[in-house]
NULUMSE-877479 format. One record per atom (N, C-alpha, C): residue number from 0; residue in three letters; atom name; z, y, x. Coordinates in steps of 0.02 Angstrom, whole numbers, always signed. Layout:
! NULUMSE-877479
ATOM NUM ala CA Z Y X
...
END
This chain:
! NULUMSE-877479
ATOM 0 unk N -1145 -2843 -744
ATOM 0 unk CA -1082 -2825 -712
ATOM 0 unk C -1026 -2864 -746
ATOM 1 unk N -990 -2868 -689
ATOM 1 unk CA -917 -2921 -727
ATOM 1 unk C -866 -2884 -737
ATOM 2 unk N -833 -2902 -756
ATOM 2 unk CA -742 -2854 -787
ATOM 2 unk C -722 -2823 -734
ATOM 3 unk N -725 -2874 -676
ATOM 3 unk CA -680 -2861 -610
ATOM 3 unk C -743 -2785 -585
ATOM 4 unk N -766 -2799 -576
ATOM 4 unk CA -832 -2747 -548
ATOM 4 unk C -823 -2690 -596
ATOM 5 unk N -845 -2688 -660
ATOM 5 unk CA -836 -2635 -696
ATOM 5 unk C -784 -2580 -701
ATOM 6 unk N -706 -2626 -690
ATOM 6 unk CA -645 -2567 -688
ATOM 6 unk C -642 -2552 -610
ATOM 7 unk N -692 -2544 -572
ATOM 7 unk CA -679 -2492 -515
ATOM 7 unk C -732 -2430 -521
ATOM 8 unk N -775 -2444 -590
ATOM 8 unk CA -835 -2400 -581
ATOM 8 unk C -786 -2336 -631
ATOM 9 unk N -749 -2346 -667
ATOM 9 unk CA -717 -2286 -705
ATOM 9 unk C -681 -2252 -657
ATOM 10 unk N -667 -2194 -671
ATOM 10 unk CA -638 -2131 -662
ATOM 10 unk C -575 -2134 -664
ATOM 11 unk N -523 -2139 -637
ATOM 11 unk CA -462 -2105 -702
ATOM 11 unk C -450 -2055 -705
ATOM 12 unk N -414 -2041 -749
ATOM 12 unk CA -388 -1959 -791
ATOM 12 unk C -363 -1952 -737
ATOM 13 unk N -371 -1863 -751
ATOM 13 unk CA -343 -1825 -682
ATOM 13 unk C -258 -1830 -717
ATOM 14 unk N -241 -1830 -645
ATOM 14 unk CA -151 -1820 -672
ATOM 14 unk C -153 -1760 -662
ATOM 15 unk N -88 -1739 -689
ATOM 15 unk CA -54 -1673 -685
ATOM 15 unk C -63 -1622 -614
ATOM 16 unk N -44 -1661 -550
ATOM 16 unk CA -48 -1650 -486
ATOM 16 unk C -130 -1598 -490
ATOM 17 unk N -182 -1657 -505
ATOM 17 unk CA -257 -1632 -491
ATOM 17 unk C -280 -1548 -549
ATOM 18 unk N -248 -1579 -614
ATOM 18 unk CA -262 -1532 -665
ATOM 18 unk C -246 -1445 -634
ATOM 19 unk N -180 -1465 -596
ATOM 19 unk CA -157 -1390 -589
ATOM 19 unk C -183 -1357 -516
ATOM 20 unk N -196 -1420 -472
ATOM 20 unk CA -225 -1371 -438
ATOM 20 unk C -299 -1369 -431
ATOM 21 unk N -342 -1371 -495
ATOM 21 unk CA -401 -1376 -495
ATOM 21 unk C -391 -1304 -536
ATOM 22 unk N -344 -1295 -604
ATOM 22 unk CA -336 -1229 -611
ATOM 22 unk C -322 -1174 -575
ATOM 23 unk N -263 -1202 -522
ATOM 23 unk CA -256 -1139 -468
ATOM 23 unk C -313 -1124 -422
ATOM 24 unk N -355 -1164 -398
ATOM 24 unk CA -376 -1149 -375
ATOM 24 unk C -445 -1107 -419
ATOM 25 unk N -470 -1113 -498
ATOM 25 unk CA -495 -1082 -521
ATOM 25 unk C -472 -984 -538
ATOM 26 unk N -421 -999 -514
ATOM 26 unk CA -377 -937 -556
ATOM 26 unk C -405 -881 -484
ATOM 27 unk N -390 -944 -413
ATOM 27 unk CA -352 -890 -345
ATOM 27 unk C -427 -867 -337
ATOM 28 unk N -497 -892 -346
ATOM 28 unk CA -558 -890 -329
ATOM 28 unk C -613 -850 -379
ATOM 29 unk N -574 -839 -461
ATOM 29 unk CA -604 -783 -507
ATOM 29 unk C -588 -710 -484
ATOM 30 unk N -490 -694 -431
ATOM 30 unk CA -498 -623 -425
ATOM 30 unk C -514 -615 -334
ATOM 31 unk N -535 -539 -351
ATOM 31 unk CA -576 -514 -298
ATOM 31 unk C -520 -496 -243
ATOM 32 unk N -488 -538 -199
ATOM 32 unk CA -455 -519 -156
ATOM 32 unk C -465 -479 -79
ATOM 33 unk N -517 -471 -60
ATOM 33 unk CA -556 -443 -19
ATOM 33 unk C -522 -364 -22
ATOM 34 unk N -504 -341 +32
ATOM 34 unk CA -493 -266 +47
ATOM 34 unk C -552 -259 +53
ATOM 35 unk N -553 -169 +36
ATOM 35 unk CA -627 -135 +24
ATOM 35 unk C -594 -89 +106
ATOM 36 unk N -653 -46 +126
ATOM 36 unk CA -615 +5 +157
ATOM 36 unk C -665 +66 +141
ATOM 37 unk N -642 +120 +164
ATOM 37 unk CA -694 +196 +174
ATOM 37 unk C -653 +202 +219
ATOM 38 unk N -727 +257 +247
ATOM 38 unk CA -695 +297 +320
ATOM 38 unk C -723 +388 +296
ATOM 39 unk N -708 +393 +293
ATOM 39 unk CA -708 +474 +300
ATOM 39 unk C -674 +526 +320
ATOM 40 unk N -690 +585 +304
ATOM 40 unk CA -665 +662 +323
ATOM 40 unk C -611 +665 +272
ATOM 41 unk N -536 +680 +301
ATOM 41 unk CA -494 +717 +271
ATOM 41 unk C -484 +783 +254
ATOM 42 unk N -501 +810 +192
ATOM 42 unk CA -518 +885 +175
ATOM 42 unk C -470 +914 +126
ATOM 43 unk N -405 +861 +104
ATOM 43 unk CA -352 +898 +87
ATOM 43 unk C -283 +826 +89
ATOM 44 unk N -237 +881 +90
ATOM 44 unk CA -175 +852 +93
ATOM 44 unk C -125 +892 +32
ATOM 45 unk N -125 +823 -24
ATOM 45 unk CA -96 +869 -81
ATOM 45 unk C -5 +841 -51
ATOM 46 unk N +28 +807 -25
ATOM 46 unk CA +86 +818 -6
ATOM 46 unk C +81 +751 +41
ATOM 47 unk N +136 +724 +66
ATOM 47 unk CA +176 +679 +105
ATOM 47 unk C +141 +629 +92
ATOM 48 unk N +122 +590 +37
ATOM 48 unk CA +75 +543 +30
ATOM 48 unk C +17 +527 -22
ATOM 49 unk N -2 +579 -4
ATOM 49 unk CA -70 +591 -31
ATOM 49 unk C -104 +644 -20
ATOM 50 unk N -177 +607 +9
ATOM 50 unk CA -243 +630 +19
ATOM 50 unk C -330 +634 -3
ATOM 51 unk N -347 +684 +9
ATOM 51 unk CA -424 +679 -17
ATOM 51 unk C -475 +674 +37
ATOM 52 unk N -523 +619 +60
ATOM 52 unk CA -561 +594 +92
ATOM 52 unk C -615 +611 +51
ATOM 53 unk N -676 +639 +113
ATOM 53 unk CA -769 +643 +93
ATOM 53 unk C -780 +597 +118
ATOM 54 unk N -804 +566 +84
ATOM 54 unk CA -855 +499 +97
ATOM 54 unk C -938 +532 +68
ATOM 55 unk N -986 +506 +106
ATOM 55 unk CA -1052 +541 +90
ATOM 55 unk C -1064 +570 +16
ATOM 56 unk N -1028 +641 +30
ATOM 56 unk CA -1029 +687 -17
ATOM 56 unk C -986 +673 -101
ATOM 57 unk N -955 +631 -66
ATOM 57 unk CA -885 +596 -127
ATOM 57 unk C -817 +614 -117
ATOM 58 unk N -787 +630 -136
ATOM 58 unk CA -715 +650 -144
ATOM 58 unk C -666 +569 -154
ATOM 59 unk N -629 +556 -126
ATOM 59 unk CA -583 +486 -149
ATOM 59 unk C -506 +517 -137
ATOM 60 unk N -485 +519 -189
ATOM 60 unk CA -394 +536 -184
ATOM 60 unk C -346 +455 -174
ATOM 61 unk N -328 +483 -116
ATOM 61 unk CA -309 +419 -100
ATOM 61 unk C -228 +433 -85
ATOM 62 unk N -190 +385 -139
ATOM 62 unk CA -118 +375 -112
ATOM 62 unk C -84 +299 -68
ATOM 63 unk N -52 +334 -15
ATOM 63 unk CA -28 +307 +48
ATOM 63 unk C +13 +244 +4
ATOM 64 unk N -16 +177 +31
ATOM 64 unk CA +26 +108 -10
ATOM 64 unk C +101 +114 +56
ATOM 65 unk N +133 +87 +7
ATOM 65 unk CA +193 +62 +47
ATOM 65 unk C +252 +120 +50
ATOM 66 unk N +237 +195 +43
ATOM 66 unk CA +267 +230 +75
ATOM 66 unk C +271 +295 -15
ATOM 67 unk N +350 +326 -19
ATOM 67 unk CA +342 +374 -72
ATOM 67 unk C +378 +426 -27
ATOM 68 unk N +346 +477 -12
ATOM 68 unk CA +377 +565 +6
ATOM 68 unk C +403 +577 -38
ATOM 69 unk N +447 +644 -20
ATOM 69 unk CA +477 +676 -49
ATOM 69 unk C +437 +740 -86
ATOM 70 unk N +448 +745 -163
ATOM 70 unk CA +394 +789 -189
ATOM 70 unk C +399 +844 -153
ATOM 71 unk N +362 +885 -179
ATOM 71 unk CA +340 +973 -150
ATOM 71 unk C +406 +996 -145
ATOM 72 unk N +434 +1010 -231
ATOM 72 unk CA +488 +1019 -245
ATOM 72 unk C +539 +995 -235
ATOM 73 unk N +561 +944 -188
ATOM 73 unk CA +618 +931 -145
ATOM 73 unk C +642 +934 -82
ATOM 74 unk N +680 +937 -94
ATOM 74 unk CA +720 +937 +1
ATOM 74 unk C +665 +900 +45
ATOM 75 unk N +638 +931 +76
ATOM 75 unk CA +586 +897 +149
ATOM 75 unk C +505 +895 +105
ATOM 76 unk N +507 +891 +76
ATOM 76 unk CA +441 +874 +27
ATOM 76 unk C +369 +934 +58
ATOM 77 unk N +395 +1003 +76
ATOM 77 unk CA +361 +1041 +120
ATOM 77 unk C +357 +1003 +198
ATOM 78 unk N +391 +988 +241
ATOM 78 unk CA +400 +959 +303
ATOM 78 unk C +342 +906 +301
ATOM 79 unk N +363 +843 +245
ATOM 79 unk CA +311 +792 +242
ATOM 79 unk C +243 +795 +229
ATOM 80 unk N +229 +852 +192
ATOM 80 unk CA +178 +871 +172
ATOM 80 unk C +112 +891 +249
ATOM 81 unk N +183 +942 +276
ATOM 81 unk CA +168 +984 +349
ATOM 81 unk C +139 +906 +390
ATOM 82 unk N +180 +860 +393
ATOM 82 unk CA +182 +820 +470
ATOM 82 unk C +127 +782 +449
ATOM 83 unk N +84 +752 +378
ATOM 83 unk CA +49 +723 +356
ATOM 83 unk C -19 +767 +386
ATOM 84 unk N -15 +823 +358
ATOM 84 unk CA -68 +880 +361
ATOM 84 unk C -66 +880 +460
ATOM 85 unk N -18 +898 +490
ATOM 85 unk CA -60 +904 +578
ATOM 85 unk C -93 +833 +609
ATOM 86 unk N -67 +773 +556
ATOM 86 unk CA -88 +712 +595
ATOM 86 unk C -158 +686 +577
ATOM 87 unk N -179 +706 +511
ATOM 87 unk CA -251 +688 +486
ATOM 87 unk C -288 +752 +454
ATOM 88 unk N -257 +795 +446
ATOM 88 unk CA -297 +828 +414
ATOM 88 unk C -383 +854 +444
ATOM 89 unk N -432 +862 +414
ATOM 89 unk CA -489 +869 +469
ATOM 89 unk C -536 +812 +511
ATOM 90 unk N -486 +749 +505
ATOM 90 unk CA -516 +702 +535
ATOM 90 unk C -541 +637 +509
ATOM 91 unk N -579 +606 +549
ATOM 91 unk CA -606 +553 +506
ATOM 91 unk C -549 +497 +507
ATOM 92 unk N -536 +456 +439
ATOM 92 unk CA -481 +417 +428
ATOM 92 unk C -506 +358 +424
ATOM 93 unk N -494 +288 +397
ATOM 93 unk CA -526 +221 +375
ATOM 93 unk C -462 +219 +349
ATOM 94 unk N -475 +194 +256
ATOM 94 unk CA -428 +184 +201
ATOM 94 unk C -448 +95 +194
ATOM 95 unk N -388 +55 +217
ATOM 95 unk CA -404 -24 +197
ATOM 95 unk C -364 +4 +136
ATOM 96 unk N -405 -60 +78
ATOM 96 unk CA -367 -49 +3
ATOM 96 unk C -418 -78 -37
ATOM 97 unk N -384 -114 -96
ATOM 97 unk CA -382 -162 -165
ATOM 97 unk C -380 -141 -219
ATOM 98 unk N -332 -63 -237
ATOM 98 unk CA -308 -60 -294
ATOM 98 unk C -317 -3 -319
ATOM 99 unk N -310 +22 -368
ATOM 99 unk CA -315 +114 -387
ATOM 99 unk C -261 +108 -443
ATOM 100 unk N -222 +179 -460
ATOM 100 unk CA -160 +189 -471
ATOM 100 unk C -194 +184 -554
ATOM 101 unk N -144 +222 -597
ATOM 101 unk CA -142 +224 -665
ATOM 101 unk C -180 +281 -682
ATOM 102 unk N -178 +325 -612
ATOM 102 unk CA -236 +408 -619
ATOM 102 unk C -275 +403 -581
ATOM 103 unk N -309 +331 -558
ATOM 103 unk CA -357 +341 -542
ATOM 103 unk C -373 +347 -478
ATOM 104 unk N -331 +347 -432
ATOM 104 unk CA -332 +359 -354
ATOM 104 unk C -328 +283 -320
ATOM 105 unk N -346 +284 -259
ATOM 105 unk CA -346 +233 -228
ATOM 105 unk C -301 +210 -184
ATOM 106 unk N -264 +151 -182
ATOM 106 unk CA -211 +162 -165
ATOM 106 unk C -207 +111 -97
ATOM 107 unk N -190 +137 -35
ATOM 107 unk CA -201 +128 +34
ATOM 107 unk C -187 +124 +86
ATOM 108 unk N -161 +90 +141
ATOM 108 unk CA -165 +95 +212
ATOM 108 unk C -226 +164 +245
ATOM 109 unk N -186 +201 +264
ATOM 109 unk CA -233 +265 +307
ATOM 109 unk C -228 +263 +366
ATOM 110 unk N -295 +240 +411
ATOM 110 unk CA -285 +224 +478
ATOM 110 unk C -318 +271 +525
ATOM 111 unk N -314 +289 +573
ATOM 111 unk CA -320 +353 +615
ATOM 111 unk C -322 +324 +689
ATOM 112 unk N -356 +317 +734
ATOM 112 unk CA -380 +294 +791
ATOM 112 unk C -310 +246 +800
ATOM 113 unk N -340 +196 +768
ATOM 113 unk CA -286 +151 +778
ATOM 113 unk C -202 +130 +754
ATOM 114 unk N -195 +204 +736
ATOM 114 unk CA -132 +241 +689
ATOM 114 unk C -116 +210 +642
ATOM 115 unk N -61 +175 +595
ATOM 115 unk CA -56 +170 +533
ATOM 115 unk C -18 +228 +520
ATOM 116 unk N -36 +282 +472
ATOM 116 unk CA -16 +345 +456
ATOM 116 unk C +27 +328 +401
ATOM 117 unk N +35 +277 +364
ATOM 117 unk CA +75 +260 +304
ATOM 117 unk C +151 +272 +339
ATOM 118 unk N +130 +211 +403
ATOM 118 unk CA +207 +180 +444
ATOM 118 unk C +233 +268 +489
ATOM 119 unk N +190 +286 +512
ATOM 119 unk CA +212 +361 +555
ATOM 119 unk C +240 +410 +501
ATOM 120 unk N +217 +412 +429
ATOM 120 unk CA +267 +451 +385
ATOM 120 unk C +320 +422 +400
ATOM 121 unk N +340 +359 +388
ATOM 121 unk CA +419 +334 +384
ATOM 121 unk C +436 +344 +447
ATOM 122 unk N +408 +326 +506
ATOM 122 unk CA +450 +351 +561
ATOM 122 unk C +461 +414 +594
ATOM 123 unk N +439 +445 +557
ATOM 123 unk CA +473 +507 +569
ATOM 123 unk C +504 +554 +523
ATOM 124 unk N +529 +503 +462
ATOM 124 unk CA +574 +526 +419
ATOM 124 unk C +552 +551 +364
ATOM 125 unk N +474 +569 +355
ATOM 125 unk CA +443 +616 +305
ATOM 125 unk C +423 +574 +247
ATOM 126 unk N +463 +516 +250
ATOM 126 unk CA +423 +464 +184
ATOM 126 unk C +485 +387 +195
ATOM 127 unk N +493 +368 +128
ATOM 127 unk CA +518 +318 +115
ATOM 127 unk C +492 +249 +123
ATOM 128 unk N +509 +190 +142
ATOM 128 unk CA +494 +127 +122
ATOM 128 unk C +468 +97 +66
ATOM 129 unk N +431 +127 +28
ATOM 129 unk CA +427 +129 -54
ATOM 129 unk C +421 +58 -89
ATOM 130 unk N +495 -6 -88
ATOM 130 unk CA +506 -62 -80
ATOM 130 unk C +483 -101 -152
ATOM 131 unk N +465 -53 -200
ATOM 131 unk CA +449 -72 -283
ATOM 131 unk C +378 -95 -292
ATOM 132 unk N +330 -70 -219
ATOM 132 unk CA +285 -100 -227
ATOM 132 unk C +260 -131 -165
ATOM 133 unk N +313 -164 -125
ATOM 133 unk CA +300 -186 -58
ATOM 133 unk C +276 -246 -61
ATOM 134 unk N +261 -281 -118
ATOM 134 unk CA +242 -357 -141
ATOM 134 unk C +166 -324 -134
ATOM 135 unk N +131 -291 -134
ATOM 135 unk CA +72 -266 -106
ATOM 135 unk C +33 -251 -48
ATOM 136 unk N +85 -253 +6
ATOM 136 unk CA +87 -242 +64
ATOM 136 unk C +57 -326 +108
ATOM 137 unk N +50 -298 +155
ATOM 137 unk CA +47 -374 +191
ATOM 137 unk C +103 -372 +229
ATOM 138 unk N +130 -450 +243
ATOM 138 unk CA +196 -456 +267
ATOM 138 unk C +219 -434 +318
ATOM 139 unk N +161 -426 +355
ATOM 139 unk CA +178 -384 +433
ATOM 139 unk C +183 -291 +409
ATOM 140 unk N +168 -282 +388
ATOM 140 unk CA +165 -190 +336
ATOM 140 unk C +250 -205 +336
ATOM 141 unk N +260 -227 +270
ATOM 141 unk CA +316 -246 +230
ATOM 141 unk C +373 -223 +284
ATOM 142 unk N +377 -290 +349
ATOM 142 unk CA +435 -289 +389
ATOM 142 unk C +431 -205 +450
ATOM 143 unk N +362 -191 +447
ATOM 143 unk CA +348 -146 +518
ATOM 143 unk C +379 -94 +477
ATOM 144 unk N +370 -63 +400
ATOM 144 unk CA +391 -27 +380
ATOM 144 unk C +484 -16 +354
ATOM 145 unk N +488 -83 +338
ATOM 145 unk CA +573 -43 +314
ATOM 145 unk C +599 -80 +383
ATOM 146 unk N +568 -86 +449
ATOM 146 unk CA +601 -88 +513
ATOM 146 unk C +611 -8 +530
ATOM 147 unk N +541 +35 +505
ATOM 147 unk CA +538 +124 +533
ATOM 147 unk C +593 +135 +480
ATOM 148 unk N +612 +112 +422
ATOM 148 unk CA +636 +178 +386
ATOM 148 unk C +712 +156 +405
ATOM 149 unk N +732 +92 +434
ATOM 149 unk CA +780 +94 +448
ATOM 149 unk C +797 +150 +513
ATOM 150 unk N +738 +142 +568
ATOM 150 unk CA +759 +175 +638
ATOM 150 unk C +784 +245 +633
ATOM 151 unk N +741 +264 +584
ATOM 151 unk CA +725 +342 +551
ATOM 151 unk C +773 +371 +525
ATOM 152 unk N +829 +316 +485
ATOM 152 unk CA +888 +334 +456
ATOM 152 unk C +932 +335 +511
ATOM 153 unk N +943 +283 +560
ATOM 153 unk CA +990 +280 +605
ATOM 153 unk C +994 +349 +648
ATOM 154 unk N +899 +354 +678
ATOM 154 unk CA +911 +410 +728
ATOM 154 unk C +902 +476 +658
ATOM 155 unk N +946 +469 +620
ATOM 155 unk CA +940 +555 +581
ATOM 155 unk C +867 +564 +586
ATOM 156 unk N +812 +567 +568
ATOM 156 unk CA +753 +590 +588
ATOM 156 unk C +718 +624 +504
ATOM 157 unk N +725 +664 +493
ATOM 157 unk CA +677 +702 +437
ATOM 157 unk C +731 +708 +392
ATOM 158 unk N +707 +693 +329
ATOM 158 unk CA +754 +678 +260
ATOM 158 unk C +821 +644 +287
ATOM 159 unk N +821 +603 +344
ATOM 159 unk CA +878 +576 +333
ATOM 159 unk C +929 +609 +363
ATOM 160 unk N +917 +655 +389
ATOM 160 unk CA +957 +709 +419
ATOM 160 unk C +1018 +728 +356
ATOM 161 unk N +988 +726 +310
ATOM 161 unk CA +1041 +752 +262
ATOM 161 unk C +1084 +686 +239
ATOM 162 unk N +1129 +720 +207
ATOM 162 unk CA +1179 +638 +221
ATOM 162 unk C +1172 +587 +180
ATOM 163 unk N +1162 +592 +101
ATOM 163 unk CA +1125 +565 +59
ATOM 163 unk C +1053 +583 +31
ATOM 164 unk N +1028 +594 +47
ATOM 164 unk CA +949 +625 +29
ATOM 164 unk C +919 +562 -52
ATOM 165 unk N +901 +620 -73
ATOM 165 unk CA +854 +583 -144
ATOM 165 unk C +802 +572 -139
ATOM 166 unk N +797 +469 -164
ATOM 166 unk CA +722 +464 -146
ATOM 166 unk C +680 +478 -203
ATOM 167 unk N +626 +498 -200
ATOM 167 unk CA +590 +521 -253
ATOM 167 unk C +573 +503 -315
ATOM 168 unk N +583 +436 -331
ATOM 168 unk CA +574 +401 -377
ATOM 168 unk C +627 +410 -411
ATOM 169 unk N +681 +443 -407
ATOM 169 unk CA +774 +450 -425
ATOM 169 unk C +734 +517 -442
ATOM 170 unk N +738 +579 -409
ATOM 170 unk CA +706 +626 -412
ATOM 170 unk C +667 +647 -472
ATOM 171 unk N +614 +610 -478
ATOM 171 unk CA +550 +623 -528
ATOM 171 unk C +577 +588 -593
ATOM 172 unk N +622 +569 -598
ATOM 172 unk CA +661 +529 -677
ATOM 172 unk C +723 +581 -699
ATOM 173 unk N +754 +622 -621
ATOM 173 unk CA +798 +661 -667
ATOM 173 unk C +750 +731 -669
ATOM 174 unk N +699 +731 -666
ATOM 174 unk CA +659 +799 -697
ATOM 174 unk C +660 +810 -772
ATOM 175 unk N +638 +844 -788
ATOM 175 unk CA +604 +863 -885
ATOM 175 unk C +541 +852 -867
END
C-alpha cells in the first residue's frame, strides 16, 4: 500500500458533534420509557385523586398524574372525593403510567370507557391542573388539561365557585 491509499483506510476521531450524540443516544436508550398499564376493579376511593385498583388479587394505589384535589379537610375535598367515587368507583379502569410516588403508589392517567378521569376531575371543578408536575404529562394531557381548569374556573364549576379557593399544595404547607 502507498501513502496516498493508506490515509483513506484510517478513521478519524469522532468530533464533538458524533461524541455527544453517540452519548445521547446511549443515555435516551439505557431508561425504560415505555408506559406500563393495568386494568382493573376500582375498590376504593381514598379522595379526589386517589385510588385503589384489584388487579388479579393485587391491590395498586394509584395517584391521578396531572391533577391535585382538594384534601378531605378542605373546602370541596368531600365533593371531589364524591364525583371521583360515582364515576369509577366499582368499575373496571386501565391506569397508563411510568412512575410511582415517594410512598410508593403509582402514579397515572385513569381511563374509563374511553374517559380520561384525571381531565373530568378538572372539568368539573373537583381537581386542579397540578402544573409542578405537568413536565410528566404528554403534551396533548398538558394543554387538554389547564384548557379544563381554565373552562372550570370561568364557568364557576366546583372549587371555583368560591372566589379564591386554596389549591392544595398552599393548603398542605400551611398545616402542622
Amino acid at each position: 500500500m502507498n501513502s496516498a491509499t493508506s490515509r483513506y483506510l484510517h478513521y478519524p476521531k469522532p468530533g464533538l458533534f458524533s461524541t455527544l450524540l453517540m452519548t445521547l443516544s446511549i443515555v435516551l436508550f439505557s431508561f425504560d420509557i415505555r408506559a406500563e398499564t393495568l386494568t382493573g376493579k376500582v375498590i376504593h376511593i381514598a379522595d379526589g385523586d386517589t385510588v385503589t385498583i384489584m388487579v388479579n388479587k393485587s391491590q395498586h394505589r394509584i395517584r391521578l398524574l396531572g391533577i391535585d384535589a382538594p384534601e378531605k379537610t378542605q373546602a370541596y375535598g368531600k365533593q371531589s372525593r364524591v364525583a371521583l367515587n360515582r364515576a369509577i368507583n366499582g368499575k373496571y379502569v386501565t391506569v397508563e403510567w411510568n412512575k410511582r410516588d415517594d410512598y410508593g403508589r403509582i402514579i397515572g392517567k385513569v381511563v374509563y370507557n374511553g374517559i380520561d378521569i384525571n381531565l373530568q376531575q378538572i372539568q368539573k371543578g373537583m381537581a386542579w391542573h397540578y402544573t409542578y408536575f405537568e413536565r410528566e404529562q404528554e403534551p396533548e394531557d398538558r394543554s387538554r388539561y389547564a384548557q379544563a381548569e381554565y373552562q372550570a374556573q370561568r364557568d364557576k364549576l366546583g372549587l371555583w365557585q368560591d372566589a379564591k379557593p386554596t389549591p392544595p399544595w398552599q393548603y398542605r404547607r400551611s398545616r402542622p
